[in-house]
C-alpha positions in Angstrom: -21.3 -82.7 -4.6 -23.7 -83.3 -7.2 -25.4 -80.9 -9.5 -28.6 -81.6 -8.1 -27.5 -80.9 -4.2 -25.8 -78.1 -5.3 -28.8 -76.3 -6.6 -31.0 -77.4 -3.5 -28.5 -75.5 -1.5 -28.1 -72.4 -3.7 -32.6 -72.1 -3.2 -31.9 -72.1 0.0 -28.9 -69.3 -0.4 -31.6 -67.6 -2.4 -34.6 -67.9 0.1 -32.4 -66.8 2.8 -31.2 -64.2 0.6 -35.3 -63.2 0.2 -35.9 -62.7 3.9 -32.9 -60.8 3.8 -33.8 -58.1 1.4 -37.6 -57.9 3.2 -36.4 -56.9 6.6 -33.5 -54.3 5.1 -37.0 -53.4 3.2 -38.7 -53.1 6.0 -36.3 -51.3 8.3 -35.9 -48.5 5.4 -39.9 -48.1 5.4 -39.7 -47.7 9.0 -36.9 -44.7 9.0 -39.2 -43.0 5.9 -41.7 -43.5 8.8 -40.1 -41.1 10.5 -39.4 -38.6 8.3 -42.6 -38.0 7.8 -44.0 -36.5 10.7 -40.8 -34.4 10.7 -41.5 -32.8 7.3 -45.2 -32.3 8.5 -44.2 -30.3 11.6 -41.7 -28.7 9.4 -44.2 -27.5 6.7 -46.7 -26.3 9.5 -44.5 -24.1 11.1 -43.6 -22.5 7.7 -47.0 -22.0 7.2 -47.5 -20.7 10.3 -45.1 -18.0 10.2 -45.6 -17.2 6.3 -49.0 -16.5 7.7 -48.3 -14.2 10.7 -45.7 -12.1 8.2 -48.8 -11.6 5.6 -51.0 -10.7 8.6 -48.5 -8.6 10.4 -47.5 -6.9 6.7 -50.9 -6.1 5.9 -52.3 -4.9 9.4 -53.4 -1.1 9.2 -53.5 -1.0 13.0 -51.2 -1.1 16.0 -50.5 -4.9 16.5 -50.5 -5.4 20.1 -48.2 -8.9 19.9 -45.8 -7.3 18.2 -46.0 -3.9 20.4 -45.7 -6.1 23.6 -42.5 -8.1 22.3 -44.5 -11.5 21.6 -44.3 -11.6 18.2 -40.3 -11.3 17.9 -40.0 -14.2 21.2 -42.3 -16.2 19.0 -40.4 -15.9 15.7 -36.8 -16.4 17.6 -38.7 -19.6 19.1 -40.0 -20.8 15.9 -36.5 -20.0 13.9 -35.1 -22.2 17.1 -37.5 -25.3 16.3 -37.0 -25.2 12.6 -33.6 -25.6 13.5 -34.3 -28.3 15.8 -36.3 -30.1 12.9 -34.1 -29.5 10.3 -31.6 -30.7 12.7 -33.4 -34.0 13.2 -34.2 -34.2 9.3 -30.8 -34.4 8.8 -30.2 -38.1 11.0 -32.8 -39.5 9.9 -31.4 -38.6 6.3 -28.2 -40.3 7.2 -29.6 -43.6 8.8 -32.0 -43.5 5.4 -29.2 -43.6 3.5 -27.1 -45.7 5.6 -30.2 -48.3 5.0 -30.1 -48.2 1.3 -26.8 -48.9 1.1 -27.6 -52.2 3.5 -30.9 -52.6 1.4 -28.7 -52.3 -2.2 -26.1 -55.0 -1.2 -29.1 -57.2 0.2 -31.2 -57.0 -3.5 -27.3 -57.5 -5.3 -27.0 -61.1 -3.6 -30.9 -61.9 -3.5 -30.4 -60.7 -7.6 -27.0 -62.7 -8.1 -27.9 -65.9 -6.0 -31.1 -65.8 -8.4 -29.1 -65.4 -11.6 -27.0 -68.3 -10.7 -29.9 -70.9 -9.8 -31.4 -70.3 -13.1 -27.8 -70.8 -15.0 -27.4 -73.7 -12.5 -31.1 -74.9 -14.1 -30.8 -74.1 -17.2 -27.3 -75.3 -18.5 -26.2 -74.0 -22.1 
């Protein structure tokens, strides 16, 4: 094979190589998608029960949620959708990183492939 066909197929290598690395790009953005609305629901219910232990803490009258039971079945539910989110957090953690490995050995051939056309076109 000559030198010049062997460097028309390595662009190709290389190309292929490209589209490669853009959809393992593209399926990682689309997992951090995820995560975000997660961590959004997270941080709202930690503000939302940060705020009802400063309101209940500083109340100087009866609070009639907590006197009827409601406040404690609410905190037990929020603890239980924390967990639930946390929970959830955690996958989407795992295919995140799962991804970035796929995504790291996608940019290593796209990088090496690229390396080699330019030896291949540039000879010492």
């Amino acid at each position: 094979m000559t030198m010049k066909k062997q460097l028309e197929n390595l662009r190709r290598l290389k190309e292929v190589a490209e589209l490669s690395l853009n959809a393992e790009l593209a399926k990682l953005s689309e997992i951090k998608r995820e995560e975000q609305p997660l961590r959004v629901k997270l941080n709202e219910l930690e503000a939302s029960r940060k705020q009802r232990a400063e309101f209940v803490g500083g109340a100087t009258d009866f609070d009639i949620a907590s006197l009827m039971g409601v406040d404690g079945a609410w905190d037990r539910w929020a603890a239980k959708q924390q967990r639930q989110i946390m929970q959830d957090l955690a996958k989407v953690a795992e295919r995140r990183e799962a991804q970035l490995e796929r995504t790291r050995k996608a940019f290593g051939k796209k990088d090496a492939l690229g390396k080699l056309a330019e030896r291949i076109e540039k000879p010492s």
